[in-house]
Chimera marker file (.cmm) of the C-alpha trace (Angstrom):
<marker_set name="trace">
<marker id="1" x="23.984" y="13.978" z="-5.935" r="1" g="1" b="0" radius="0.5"/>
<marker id="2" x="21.572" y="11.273" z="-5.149" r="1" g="1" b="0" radius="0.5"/>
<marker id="3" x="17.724" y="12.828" z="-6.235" r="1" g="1" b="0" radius="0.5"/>
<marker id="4" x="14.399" y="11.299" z="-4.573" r="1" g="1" b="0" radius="0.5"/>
<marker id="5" x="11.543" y="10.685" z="-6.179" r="1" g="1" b="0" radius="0.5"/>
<marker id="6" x="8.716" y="12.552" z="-4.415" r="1" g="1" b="0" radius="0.5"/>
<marker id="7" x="5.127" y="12.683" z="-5.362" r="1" g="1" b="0" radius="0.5"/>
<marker id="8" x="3.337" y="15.983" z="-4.109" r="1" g="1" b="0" radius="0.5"/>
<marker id="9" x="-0.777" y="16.175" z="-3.339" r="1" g="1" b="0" radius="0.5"/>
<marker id="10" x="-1.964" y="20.240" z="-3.370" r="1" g="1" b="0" radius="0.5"/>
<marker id="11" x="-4.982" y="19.905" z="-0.802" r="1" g="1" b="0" radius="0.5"/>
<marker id="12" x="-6.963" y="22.905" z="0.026" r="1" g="1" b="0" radius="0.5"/>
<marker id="13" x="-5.428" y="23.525" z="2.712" r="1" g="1" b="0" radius="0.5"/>
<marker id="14" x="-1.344" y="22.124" z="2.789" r="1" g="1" b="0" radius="0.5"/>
<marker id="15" x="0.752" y="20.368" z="0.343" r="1" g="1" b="0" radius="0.5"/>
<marker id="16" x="1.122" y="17.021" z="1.553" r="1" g="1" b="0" radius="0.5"/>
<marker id="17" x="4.986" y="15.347" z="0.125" r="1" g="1" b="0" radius="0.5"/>
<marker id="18" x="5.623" y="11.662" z="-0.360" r="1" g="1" b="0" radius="0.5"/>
<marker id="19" x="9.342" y="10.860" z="-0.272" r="1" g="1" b="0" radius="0.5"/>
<marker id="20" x="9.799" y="7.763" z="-1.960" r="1" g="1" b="0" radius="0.5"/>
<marker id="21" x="12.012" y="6.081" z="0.717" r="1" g="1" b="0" radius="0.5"/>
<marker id="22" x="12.062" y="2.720" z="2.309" r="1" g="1" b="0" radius="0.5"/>
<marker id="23" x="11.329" y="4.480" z="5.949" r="1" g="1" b="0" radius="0.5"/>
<marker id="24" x="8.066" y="6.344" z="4.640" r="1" g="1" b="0" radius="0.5"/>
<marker id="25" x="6.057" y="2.762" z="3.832" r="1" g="1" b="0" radius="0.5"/>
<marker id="26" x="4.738" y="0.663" z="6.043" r="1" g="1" b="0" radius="0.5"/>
<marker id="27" x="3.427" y="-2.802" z="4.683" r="1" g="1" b="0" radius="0.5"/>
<marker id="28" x="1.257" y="-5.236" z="6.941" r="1" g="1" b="0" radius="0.5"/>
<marker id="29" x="-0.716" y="-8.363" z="5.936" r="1" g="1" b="0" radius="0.5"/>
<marker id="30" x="-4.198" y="-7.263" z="7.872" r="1" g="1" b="0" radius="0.5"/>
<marker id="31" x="-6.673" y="-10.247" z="6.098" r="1" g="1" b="0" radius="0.5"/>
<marker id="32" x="-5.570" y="-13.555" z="4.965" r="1" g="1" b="0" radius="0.5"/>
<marker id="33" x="-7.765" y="-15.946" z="2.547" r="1" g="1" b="0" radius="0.5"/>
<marker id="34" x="-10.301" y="-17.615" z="4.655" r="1" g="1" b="0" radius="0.5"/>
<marker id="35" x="-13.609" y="-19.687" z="3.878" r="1" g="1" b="0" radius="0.5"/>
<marker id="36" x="-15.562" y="-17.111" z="4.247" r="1" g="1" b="0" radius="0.5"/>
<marker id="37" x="-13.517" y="-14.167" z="2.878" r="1" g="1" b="0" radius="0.5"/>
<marker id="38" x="-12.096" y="-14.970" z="-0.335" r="1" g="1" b="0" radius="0.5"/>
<marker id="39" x="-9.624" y="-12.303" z="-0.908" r="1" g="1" b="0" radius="0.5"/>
<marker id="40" x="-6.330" y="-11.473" z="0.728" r="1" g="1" b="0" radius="0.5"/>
<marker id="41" x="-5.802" y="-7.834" z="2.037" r="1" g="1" b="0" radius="0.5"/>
<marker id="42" x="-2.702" y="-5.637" z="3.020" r="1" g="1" b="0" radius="0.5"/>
<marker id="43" x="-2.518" y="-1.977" z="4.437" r="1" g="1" b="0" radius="0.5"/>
<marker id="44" x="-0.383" y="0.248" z="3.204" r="1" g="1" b="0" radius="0.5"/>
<marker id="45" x="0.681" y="3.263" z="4.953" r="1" g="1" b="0" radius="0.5"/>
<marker id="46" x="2.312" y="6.520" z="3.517" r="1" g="1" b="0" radius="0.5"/>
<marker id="47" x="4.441" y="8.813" z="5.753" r="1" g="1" b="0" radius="0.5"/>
<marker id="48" x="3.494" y="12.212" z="4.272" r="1" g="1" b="0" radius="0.5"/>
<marker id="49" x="5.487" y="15.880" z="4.782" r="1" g="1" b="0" radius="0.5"/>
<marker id="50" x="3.119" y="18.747" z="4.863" r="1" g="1" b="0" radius="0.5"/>
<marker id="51" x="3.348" y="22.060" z="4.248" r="1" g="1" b="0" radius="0.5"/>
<marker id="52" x="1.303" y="25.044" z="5.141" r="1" g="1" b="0" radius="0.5"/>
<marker id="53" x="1.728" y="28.353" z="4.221" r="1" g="1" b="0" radius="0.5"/>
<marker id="54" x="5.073" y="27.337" z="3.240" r="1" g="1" b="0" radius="0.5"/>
<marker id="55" x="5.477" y="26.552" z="6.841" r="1" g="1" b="0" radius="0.5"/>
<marker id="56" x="6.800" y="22.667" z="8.115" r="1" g="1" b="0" radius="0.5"/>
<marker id="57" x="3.568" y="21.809" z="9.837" r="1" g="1" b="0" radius="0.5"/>
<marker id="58" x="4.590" y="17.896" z="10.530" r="1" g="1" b="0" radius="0.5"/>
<marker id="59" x="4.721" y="14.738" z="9.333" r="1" g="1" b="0" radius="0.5"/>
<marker id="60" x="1.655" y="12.452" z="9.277" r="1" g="1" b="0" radius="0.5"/>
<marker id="61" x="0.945" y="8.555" z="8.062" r="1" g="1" b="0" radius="0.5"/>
<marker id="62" x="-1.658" y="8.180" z="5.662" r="1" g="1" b="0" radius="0.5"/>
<marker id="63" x="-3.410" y="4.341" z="5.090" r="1" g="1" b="0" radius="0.5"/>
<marker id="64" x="-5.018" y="2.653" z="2.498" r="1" g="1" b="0" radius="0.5"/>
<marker id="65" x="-6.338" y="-1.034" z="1.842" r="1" g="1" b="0" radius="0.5"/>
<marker id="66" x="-5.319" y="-3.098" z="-0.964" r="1" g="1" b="0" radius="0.5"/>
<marker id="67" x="-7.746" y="-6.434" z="-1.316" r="1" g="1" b="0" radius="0.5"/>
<marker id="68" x="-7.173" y="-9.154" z="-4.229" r="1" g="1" b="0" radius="0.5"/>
<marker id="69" x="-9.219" y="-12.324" z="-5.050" r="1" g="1" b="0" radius="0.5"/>
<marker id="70" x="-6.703" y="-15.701" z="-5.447" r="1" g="1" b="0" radius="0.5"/>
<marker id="71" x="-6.770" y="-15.131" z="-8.631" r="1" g="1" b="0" radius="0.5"/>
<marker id="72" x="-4.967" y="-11.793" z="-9.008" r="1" g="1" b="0" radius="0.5"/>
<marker id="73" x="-7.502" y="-10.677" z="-11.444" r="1" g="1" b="0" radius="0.5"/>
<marker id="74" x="-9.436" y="-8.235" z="-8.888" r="1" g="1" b="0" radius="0.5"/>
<marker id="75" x="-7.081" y="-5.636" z="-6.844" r="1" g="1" b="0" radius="0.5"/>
<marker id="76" x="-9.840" y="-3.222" z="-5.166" r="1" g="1" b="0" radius="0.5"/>
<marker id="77" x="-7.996" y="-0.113" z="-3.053" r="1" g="1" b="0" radius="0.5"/>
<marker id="78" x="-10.373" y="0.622" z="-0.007" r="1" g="1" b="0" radius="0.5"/>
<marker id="79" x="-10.630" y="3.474" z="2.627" r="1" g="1" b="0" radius="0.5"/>
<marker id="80" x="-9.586" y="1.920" z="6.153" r="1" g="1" b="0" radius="0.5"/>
<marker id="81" x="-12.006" y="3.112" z="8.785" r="1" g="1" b="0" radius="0.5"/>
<marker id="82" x="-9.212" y="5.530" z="10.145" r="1" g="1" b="0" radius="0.5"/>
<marker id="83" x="-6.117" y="8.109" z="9.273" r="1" g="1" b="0" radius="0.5"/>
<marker id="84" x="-7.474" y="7.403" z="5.519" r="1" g="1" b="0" radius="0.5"/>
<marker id="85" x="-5.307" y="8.886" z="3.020" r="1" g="1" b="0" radius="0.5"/>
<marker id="86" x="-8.488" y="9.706" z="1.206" r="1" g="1" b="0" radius="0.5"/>
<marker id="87" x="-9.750" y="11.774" z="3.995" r="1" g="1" b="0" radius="0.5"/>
<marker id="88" x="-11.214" y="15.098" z="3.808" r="1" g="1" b="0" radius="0.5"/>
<marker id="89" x="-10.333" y="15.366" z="-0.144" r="1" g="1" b="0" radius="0.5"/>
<marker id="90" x="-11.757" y="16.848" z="-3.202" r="1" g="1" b="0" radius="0.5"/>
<marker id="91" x="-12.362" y="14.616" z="-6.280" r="1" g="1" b="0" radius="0.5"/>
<marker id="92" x="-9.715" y="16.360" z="-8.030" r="1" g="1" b="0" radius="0.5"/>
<marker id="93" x="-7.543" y="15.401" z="-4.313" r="1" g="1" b="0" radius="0.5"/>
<marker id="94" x="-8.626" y="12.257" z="-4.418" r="1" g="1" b="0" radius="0.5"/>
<marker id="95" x="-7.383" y="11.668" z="-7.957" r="1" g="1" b="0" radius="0.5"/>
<marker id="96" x="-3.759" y="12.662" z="-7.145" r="1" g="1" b="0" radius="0.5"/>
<marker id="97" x="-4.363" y="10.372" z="-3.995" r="1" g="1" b="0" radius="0.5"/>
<marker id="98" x="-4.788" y="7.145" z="-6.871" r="1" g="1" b="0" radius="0.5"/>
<marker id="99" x="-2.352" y="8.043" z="-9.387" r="1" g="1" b="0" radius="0.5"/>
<marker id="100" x="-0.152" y="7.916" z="-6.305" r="1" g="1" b="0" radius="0.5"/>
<marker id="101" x="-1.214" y="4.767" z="-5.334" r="1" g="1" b="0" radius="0.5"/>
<marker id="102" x="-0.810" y="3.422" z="-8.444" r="1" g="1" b="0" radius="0.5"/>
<marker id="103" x="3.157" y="4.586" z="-8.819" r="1" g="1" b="0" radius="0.5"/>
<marker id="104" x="3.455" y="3.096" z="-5.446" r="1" g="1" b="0" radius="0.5"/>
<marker id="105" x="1.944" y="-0.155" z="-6.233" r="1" g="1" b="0" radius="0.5"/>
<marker id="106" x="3.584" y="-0.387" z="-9.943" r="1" g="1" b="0" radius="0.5"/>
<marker id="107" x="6.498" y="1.338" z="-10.017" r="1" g="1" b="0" radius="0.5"/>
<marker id="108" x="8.523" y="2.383" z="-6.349" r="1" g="1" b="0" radius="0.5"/>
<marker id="109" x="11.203" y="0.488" z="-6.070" r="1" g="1" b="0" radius="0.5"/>
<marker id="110" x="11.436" y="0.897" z="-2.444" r="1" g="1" b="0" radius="0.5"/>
<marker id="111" x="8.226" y="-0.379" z="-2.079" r="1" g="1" b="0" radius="0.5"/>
<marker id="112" x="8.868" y="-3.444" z="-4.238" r="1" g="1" b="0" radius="0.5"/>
<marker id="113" x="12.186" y="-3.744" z="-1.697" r="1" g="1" b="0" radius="0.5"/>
<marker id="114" x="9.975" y="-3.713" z="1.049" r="1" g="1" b="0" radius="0.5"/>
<marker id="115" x="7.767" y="-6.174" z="-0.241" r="1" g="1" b="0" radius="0.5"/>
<marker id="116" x="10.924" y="-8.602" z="-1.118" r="1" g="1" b="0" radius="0.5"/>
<marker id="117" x="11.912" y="-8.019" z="2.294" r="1" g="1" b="0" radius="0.5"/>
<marker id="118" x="8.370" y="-9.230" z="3.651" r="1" g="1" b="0" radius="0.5"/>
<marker id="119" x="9.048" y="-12.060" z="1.333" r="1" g="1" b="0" radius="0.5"/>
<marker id="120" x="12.653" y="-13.515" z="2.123" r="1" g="1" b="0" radius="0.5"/>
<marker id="121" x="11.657" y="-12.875" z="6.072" r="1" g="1" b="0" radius="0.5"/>
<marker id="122" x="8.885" y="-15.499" z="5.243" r="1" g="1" b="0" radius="0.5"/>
<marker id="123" x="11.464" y="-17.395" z="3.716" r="1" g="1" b="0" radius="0.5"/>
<marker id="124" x="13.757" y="-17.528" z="7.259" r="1" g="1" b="0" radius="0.5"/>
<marker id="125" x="10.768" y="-18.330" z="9.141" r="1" g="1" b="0" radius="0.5"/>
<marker id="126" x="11.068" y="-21.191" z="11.899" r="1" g="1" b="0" radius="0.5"/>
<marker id="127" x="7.514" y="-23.368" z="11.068" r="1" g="1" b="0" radius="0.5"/>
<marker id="128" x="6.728" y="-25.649" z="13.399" r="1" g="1" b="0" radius="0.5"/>
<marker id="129" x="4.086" y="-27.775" z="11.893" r="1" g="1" b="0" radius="0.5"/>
<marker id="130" x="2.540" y="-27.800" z="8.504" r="1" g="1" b="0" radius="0.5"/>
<marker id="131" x="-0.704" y="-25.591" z="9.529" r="1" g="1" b="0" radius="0.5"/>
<marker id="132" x="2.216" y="-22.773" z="9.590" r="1" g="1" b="0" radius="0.5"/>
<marker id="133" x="4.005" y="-23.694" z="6.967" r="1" g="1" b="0" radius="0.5"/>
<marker id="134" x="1.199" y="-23.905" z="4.214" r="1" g="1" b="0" radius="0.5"/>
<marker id="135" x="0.437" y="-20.204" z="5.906" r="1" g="1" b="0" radius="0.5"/>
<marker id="136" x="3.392" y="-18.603" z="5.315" r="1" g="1" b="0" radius="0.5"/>
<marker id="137" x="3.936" y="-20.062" z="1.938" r="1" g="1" b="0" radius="0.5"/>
<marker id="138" x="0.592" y="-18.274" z="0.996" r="1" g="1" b="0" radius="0.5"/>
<marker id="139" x="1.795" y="-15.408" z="2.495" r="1" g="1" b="0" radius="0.5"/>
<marker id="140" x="5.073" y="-15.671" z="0.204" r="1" g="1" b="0" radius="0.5"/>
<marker id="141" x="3.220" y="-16.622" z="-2.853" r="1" g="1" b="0" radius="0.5"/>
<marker id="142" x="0.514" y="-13.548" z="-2.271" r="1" g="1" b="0" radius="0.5"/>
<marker id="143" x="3.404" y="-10.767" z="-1.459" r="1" g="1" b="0" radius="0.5"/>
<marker id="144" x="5.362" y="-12.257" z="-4.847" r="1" g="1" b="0" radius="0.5"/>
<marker id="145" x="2.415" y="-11.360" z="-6.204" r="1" g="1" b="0" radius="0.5"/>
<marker id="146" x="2.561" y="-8.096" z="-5.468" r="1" g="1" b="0" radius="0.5"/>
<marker id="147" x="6.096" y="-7.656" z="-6.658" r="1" g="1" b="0" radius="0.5"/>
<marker id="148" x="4.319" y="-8.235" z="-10.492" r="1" g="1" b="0" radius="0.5"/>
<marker id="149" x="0.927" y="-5.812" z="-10.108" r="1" g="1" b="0" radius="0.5"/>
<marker id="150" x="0.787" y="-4.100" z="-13.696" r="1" g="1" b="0" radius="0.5"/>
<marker id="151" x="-1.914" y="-1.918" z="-12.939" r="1" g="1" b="0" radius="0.5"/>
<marker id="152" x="-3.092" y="-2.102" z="-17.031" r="1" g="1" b="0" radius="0.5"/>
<marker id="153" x="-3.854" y="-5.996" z="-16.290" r="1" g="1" b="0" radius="0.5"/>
<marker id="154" x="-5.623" y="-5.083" z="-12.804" r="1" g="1" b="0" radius="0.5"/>
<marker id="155" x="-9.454" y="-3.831" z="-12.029" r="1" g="1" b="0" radius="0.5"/>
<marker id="156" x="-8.461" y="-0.868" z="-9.943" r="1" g="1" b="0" radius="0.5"/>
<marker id="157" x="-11.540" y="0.615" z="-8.056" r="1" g="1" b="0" radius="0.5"/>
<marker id="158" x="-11.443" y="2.946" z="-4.485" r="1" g="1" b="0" radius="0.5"/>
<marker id="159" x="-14.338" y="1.754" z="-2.192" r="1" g="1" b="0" radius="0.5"/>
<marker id="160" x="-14.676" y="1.714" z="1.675" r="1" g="1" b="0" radius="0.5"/>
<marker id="161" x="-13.581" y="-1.307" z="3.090" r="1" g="1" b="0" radius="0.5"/>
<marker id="162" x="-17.170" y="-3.531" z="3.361" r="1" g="1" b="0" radius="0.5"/>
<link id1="1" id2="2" r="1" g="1" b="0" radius="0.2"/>
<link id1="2" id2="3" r="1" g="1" b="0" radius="0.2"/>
<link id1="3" id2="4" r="1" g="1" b="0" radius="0.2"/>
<link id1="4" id2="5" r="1" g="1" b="0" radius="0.2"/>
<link id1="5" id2="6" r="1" g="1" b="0" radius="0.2"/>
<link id1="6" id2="7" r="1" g="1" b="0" radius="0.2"/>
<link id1="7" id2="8" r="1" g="1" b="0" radius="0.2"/>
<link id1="8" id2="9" r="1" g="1" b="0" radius="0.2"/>
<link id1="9" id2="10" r="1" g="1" b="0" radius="0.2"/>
<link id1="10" id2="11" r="1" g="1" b="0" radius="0.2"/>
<link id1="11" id2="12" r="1" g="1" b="0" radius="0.2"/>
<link id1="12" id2="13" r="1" g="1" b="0" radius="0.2"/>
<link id1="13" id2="14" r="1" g="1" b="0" radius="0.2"/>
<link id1="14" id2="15" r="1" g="1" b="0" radius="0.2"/>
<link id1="15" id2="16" r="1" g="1" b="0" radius="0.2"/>
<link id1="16" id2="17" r="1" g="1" b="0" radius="0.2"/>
<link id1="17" id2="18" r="1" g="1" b="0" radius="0.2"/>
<link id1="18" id2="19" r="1" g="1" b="0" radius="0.2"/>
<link id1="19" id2="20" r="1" g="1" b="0" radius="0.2"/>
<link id1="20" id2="21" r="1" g="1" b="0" radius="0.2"/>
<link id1="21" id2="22" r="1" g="1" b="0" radius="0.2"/>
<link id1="22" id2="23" r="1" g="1" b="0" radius="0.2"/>
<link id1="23" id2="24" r="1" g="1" b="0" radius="0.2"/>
<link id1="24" id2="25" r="1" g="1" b="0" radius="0.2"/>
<link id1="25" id2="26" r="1" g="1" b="0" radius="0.2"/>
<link id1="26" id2="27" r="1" g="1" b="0" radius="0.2"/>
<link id1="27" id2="28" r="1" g="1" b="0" radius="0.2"/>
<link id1="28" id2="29" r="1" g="1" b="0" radius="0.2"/>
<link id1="29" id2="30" r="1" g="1" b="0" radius="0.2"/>
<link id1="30" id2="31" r="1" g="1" b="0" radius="0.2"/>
<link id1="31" id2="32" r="1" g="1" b="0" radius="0.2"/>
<link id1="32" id2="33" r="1" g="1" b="0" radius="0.2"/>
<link id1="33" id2="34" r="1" g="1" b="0" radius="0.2"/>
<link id1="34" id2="35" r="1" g="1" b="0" radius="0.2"/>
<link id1="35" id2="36" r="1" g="1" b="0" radius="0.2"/>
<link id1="36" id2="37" r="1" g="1" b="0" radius="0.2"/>
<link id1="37" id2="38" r="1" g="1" b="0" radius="0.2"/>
<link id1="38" id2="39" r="1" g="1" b="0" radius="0.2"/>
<link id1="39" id2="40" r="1" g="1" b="0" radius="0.2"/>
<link id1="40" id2="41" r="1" g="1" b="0" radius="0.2"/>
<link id1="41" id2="42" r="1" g="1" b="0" radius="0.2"/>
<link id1="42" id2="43" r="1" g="1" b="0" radius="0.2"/>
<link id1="43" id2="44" r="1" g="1" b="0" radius="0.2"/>
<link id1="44" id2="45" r="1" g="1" b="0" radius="0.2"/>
<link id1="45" id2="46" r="1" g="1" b="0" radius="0.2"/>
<link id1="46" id2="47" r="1" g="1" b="0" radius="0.2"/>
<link id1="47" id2="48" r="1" g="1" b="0" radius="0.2"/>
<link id1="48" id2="49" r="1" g="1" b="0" radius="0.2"/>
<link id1="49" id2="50" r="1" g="1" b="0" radius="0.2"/>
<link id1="50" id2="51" r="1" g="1" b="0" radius="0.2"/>
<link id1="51" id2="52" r="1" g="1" b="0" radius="0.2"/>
<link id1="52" id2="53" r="1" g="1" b="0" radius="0.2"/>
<link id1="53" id2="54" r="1" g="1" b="0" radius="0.2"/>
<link id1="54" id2="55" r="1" g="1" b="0" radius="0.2"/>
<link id1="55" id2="56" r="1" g="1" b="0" radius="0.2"/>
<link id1="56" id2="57" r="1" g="1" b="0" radius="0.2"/>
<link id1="57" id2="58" r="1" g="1" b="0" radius="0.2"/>
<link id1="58" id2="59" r="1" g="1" b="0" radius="0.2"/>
<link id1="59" id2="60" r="1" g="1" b="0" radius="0.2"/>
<link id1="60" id2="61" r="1" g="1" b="0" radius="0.2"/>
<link id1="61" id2="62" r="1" g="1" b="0" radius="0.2"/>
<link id1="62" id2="63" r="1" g="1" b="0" radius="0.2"/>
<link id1="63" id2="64" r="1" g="1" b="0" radius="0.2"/>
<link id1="64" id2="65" r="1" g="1" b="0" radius="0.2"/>
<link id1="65" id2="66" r="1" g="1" b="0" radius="0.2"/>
<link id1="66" id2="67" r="1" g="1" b="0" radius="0.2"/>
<link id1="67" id2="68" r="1" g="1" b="0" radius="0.2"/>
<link id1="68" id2="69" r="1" g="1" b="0" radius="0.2"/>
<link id1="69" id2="70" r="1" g="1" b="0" radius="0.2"/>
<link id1="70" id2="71" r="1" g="1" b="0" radius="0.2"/>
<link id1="71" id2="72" r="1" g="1" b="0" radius="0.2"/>
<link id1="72" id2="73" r="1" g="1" b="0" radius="0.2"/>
<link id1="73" id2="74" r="1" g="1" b="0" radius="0.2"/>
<link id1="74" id2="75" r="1" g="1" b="0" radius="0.2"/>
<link id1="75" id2="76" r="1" g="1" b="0" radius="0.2"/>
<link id1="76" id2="77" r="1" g="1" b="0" radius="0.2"/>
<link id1="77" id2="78" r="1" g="1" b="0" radius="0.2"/>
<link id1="78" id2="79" r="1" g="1" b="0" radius="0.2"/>
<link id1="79" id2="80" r="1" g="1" b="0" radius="0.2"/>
<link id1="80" id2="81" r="1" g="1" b="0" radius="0.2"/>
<link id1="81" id2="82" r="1" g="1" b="0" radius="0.2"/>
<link id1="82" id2="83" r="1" g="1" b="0" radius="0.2"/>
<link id1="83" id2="84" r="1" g="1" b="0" radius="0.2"/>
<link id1="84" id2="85" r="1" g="1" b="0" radius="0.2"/>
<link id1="85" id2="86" r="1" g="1" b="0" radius="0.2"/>
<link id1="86" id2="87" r="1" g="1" b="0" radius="0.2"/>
<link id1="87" id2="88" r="1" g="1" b="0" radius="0.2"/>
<link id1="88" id2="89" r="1" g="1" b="0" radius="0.2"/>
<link id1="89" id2="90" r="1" g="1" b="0" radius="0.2"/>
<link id1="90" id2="91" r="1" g="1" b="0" radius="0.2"/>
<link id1="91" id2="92" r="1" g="1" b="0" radius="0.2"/>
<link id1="92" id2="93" r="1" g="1" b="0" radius="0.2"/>
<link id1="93" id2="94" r="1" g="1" b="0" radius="0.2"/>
<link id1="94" id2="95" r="1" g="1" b="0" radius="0.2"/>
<link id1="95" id2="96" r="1" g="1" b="0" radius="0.2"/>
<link id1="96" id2="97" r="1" g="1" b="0" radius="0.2"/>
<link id1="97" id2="98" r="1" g="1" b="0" radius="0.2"/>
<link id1="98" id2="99" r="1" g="1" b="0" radius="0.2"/>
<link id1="99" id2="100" r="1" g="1" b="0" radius="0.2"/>
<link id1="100" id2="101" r="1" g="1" b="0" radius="0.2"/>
<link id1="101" id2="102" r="1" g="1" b="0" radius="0.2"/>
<link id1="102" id2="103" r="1" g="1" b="0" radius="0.2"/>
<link id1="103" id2="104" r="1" g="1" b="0" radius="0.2"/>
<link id1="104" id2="105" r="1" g="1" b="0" radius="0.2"/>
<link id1="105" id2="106" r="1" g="1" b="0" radius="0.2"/>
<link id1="106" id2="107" r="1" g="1" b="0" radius="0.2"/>
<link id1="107" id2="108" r="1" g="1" b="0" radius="0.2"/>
<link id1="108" id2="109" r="1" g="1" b="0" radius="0.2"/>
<link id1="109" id2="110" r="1" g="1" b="0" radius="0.2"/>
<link id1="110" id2="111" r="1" g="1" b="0" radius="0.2"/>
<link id1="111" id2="112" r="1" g="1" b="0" radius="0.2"/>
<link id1="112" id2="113" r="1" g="1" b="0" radius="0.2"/>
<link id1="113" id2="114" r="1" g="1" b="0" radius="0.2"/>
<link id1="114" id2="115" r="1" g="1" b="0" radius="0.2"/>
<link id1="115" id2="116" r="1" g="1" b="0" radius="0.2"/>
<link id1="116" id2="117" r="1" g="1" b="0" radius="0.2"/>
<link id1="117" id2="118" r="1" g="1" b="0" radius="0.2"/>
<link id1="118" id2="119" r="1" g="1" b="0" radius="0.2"/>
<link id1="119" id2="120" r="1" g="1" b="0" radius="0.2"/>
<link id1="120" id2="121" r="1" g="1" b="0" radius="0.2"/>
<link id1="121" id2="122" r="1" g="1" b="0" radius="0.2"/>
<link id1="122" id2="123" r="1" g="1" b="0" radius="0.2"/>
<link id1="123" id2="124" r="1" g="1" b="0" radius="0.2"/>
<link id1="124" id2="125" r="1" g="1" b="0" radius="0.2"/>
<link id1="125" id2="126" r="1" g="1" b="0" radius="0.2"/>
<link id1="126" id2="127" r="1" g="1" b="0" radius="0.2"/>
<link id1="127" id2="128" r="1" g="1" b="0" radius="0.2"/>
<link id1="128" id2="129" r="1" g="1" b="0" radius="0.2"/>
<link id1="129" id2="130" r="1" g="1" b="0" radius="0.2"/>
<link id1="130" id2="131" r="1" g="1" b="0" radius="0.2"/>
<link id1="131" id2="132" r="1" g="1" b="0" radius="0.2"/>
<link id1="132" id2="133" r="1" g="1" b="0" radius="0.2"/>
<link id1="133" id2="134" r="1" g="1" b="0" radius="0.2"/>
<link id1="134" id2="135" r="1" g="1" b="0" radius="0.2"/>
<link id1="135" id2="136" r="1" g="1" b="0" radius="0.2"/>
<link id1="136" id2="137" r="1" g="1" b="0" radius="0.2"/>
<link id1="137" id2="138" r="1" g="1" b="0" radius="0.2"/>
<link id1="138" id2="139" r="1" g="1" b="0" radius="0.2"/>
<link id1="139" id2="140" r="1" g="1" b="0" radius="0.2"/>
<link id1="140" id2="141" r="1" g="1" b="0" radius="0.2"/>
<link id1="141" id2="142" r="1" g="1" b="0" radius="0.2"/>
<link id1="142" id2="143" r="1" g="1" b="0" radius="0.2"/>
<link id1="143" id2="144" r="1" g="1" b="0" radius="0.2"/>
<link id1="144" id2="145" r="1" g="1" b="0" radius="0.2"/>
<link id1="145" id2="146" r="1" g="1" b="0" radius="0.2"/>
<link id1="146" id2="147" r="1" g="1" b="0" radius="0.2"/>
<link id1="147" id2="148" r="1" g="1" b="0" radius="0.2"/>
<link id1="148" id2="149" r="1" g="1" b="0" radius="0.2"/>
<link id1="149" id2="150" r="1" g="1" b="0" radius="0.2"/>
<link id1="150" id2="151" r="1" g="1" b="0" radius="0.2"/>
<link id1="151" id2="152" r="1" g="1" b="0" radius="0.2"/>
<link id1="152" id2="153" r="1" g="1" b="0" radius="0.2"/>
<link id1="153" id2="154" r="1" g="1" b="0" radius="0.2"/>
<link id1="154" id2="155" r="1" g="1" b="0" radius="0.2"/>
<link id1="155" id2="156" r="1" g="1" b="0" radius="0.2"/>
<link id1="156" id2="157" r="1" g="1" b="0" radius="0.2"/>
<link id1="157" id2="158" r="1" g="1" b="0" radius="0.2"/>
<link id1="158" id2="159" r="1" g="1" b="0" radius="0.2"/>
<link id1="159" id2="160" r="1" g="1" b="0" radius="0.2"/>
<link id1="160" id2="161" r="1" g="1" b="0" radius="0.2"/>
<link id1="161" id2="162" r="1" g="1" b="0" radius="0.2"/>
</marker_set>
């Protein structure tokens, strides 16, 4: 019997289930270090099952922002403008919402597949010149990174993206 790991939210209104599966993340580099931005950010998305009145009621992808400094020292989780998987929750919701981000970020191993993915696709990449090629090893370096996020060695604070 193979078991998945799931991770389950109670809202007011549904129960919204996280299937830890390769298919239900979605990783995209969205902000890359520049002069005047001096912090890297990714989006995650979350492909959530939801449940109401014990009733199927859909499936629906839930975002949220992860932004680090070049240092590593600073990761700061932020509400995109839209589908925010922080939206419409309770503090006690919204507190489910981080200790799932957290098991995402530290622990899933499909998520740390996806991000070694990301990283040996950068590794395949045809550069042309070395503008590119000093981008996408930044890009490499930055999603290794993420492959090692311990969240006790981390500042870990939700905020709306600024």
């Amino acid at each position: 019997m193979n078991l998945l790991e799931s991770k389950v939210i109670q809202t007011k209104l549904e129960k919204e289930i996280f299937i830890d599966q390769g298919s239900n993340i979605e990783l995209k580099i969205f902000q890359f270090l520049e002069k005047d931005l001096p912090y890297y950010e990714f989006m995650v998305g979350l492909e959530f099952l939801r449940i109401r009145e014990n009733e199927y009621y859909g499936t629906e992808k839930r975002y949220f922002g992860i932004r680090f400094t070049e240092d590593m020292q600073n990761l700061i989780v932020f509400e995109p403008d839209q589908h925010s998987i922080f939206a419409a929750k309770n503090e006690q919701e919204k507190q489910a919402v981080t200790e799932l981000i957290i098991y995402v970020l530290t622990k899933s191993p499909n998520f740390k597949q996806l991000v070694t993915t990301m990283v040996n696709n950068f590794q395949h990449q045809n550069v042309v010149c070395e503008k590119e090629y000093k981008e996408v090893d930044a890009k490499q370096v930055k999603l290794e990174q993420l492959l090692n996020v311990h969240i006790e060695n981390v500042k870990f604070q939700i905020q709306k993206k600024a």
